[in-house]
C-alpha positions in Angstrom: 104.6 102.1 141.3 101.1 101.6 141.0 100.2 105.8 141.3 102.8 104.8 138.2 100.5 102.3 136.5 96.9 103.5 137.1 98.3 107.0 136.2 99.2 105.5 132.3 96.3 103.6 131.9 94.0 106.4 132.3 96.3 108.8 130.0 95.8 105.3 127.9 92.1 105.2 128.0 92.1 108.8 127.3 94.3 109.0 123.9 92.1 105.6 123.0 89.1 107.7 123.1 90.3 110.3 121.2 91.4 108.4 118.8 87.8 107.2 118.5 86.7 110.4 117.8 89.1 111.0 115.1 89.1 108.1 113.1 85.4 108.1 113.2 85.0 111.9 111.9 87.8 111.3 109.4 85.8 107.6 108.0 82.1 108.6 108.8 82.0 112.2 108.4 84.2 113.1 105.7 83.0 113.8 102.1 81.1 110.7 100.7 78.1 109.1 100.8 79.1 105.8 103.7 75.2 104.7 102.2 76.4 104.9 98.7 79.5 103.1 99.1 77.7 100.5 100.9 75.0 100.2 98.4 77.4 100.0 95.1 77.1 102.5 92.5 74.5 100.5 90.7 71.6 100.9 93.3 69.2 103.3 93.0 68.2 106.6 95.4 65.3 104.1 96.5 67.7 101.7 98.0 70.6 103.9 99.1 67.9 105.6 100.9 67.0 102.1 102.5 71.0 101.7 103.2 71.0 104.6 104.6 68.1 103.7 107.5 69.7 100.2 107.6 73.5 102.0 108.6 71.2 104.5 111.2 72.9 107.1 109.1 69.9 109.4 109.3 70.2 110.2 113.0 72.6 113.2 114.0 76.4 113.0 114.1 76.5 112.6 118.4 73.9 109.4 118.1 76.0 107.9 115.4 78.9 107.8 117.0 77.3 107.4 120.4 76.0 104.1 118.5 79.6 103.5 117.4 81.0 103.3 120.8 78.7 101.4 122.2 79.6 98.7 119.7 83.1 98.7 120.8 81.9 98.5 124.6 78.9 96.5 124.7 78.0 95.4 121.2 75.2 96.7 119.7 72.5 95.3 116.9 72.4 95.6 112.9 70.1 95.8 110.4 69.9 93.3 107.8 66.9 94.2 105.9 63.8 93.0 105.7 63.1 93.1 109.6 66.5 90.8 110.4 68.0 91.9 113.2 72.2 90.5 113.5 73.5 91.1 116.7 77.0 92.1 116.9 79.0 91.3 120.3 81.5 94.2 122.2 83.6 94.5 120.9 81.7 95.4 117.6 83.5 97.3 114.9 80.7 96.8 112.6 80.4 94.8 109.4 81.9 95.0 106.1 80.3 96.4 103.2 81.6 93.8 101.0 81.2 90.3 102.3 78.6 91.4 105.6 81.0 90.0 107.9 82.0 91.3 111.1 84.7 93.3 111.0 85.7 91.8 114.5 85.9 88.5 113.1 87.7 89.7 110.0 91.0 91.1 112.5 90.9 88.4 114.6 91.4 85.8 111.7 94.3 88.0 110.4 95.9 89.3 113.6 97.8 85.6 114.5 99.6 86.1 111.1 100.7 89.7 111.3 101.4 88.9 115.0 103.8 85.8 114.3 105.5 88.2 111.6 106.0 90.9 114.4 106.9 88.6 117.4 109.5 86.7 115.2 111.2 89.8 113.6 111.2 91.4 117.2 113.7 88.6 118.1 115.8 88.5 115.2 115.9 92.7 115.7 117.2 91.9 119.7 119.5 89.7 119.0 121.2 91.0 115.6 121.1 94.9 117.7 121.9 94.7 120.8 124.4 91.9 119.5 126.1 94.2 117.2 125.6 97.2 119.3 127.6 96.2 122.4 130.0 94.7 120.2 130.9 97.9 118.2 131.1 99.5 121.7 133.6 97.2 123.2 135.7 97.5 120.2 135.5 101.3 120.0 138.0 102.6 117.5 138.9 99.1 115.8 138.6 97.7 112.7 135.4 95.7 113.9 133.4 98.5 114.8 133.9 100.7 111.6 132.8 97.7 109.8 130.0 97.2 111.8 129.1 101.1 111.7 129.3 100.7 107.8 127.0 97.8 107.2 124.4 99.3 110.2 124.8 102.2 108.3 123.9 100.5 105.1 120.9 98.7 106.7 119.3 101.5 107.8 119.0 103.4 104.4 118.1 100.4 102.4 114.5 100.1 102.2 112.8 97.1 103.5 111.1 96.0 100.0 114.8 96.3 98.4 116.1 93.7 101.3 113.3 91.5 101.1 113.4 90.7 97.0 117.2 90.6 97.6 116.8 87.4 99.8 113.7 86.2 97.6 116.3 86.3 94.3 119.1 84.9 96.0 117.7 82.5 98.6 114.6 80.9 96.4 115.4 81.9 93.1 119.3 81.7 92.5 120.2 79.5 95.4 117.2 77.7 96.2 117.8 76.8 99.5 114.0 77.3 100.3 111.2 77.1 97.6 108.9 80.9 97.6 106.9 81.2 100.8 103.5 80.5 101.0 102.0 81.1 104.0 100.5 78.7 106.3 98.7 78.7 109.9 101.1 77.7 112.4 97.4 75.6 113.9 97.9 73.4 110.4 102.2 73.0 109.9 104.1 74.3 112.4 107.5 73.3 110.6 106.2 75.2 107.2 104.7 77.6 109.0 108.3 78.7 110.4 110.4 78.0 107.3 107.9 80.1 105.1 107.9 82.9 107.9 111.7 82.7 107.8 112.6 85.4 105.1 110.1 87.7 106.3 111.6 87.6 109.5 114.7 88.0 108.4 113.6 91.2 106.3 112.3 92.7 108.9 114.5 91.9 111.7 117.5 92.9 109.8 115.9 96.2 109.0 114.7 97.4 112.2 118.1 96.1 113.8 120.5 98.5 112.4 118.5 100.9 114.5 119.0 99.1 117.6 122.7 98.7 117.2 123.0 102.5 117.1 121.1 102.9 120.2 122.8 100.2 122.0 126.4 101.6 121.1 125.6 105.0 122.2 123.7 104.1 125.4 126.5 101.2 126.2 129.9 104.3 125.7 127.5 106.9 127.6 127.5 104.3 130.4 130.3 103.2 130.2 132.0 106.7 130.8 130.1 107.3 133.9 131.8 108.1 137.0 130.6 104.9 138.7 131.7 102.8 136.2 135.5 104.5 136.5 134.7 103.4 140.3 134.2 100.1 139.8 137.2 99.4 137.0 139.8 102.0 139.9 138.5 99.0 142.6 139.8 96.4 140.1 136.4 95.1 139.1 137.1 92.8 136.0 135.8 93.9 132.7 133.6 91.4 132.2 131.6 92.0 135.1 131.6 95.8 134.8 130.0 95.7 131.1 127.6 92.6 132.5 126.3 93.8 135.4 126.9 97.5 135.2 127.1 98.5 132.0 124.4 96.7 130.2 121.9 97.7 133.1 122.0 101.0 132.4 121.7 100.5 128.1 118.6 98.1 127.8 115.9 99.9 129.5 116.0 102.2 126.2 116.5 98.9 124.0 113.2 97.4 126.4 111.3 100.3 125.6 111.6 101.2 122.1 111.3 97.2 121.6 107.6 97.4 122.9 106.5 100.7 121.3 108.3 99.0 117.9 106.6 96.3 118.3 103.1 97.8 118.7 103.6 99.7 115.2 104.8 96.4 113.8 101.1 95.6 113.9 100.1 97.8 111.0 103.6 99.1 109.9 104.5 96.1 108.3 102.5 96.5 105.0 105.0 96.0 102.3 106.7 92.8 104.2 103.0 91.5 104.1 102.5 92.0 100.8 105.6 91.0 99.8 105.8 87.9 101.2 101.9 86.8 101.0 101.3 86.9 104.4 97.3 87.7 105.0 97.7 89.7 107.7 96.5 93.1 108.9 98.1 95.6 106.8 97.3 93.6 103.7 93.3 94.0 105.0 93.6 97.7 105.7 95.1 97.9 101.5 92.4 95.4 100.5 89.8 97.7 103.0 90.9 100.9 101.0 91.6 99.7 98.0 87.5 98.4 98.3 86.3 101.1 100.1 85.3 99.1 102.8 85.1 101.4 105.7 83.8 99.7 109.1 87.2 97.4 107.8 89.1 100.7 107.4 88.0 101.8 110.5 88.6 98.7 112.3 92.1 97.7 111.0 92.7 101.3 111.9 91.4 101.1 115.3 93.2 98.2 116.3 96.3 99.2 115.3 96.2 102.7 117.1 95.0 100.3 120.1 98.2 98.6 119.8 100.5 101.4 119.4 98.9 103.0 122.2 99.2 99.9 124.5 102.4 99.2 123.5 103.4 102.4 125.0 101.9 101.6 127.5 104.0 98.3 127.9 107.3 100.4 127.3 106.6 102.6 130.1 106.2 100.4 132.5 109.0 98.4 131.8 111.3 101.3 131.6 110.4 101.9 134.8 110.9 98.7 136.4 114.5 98.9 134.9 114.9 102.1 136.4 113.0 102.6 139.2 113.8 107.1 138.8 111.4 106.9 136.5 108.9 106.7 138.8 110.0 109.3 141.1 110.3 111.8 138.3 
């Protein structure tokens, strides 16, 4: 298990780098001025020329990203004009063209809401699935699992910004059971902080769900027809403790794992929920980022969310395999 683990991490730390690489030739060393954009159109050659020395853009590609990186490992030091020197700790994703604050700073004051959103659909998404799932197995060929294949059917083409103005207009506007959501730090309410987070999770949830009832069902009858599961039923094992103990083991270590990689791309996939809903986190800064042509916030939101989805594959891994331990024999 732990050739297993070290084995990952390293293919980890390898696809992290390269990522580096990439996103910082597609940002930095696409066409476009980065001095320019950090200057504003209105400055003249003079000072983009000064913008320029300040971003240590007139050193060679290797140095300028060698300077990158070793932001992101040990920090490194800024220009500020004038002789100012800010010093920005690892790990140091540079600072924003707009408002000169780190872009560090910037993620880590957004990432608690985008990570509430994520965490709190991820349990709606279990519970609703694998729910659903295992029922429409067990009741293979009734009336209850056509209906559930219908409406998991229905779920999974309807898009997520359809669902979410569907509860909006009936829970806040027709029904108003809850007034429209505002966001607010769970530090500051945590009672509002949940009832405003509510539709969202809902939204969400119900929308990544339909996909995990599909994989549940098929992974619960394709272990359910194996030959040791015929065993146990010809011994006169009860039902209930064949699809409990048996069945179910072999089903959720796909569920566990597409869980945690889901849950990783949660972290920047969830852009229209965000914005939707008001909620001030990551993929609302990386639109805001573009939509400014910020790039070190670009780059950053960017960053971190390929860090995610990288570590949360990671995460999946191993879990898979301490569900099913063939995994690390293969």
């Amino acid at each position: 298990m732990t050739r297993f683990v070290v084995k990952r991490l390293g293919g980890a730390l390898f696809v992290l780098l390269v990522l580096s690489v990439l996103v910082y030739g597609l940002f930095y060393l696409a066409p476009g001025d980065p001095a320019q954009l950090a200057c504003g159109d209105r400055c003249t050659p003079a000072q983009v020329a000064q913008v320029r020395e300040q971003l240590g853009l007139n050193e060679s590609v290797f140095a300028q990203y060698g300077h990158f990186l070793q932001g992101i490992v040990a920090g490194r030091d800024h220009s500020a004009g004038a002789g100012a020197v800010l010093r920005c700790d690892a790990p140091c994703l540079g600072l924003s063209y707009q408002t000169d604050q780190q872009v560090t700073a910037l993620i880590l004051e957004r990432l608690p809401a985008t990570a509430s959103l994520a965490l709190g659909a991820m349990v709606i998404w279990l519970v609703v699935g694998v729910g659903t799932g295992l029922l429409s197995a067990l009741r293979r060929g009734g009336l209850t699992e056509r209906l559930l294949t219908v409406l998991t059917l229905a779920a999974t083409g309807m898009p997520v910004f359809i669902l979410g103005l569907l509860l909006l207009m009936a829970v806040c506007a027709y029904l108003r059971w809850l007034p429209f959501p505002t966001y607010v730090p769970l530090t500051e309410d945590p009672e509002q902080w949940a009832w405003n987070m509510l539709l969202a999770w809902l939204t969400l949830g119900f929308f990544e769900s339909a996909k995990y009832a599909r994989l549940t069902r098929s992974s619960t009858l394709e272990t359910l027809a194996e030959d040791h599961i015929r065993t146990f039923r010809a011994y006169g094992v009860g039902e209930r403790a064949v699809v409990g103990r048996h069945a179910l083991r072999g089903a959720v270590p796909p569920v566990i794992a597409l869980s945690a990689l889901d849950l990783g791309t949660m972290f920047g996939g969830a852009v229209l929920t965000e914005s939707l809903f008001g909620i001030p986190g990551l993929g609302k800064t990386l639109i805001d980022g573009v939509r400014q042509i910020d790039l070190p916030v670009v780059v950053g939101v960017v960053l971190v969310i390929g860090t995610a989805v990288v570590l949360a594959d990671v995460v999946a891994d191993l879990l898979y395999a301490a569900a099913d331990r063939r995994v690390v024999l293969s």
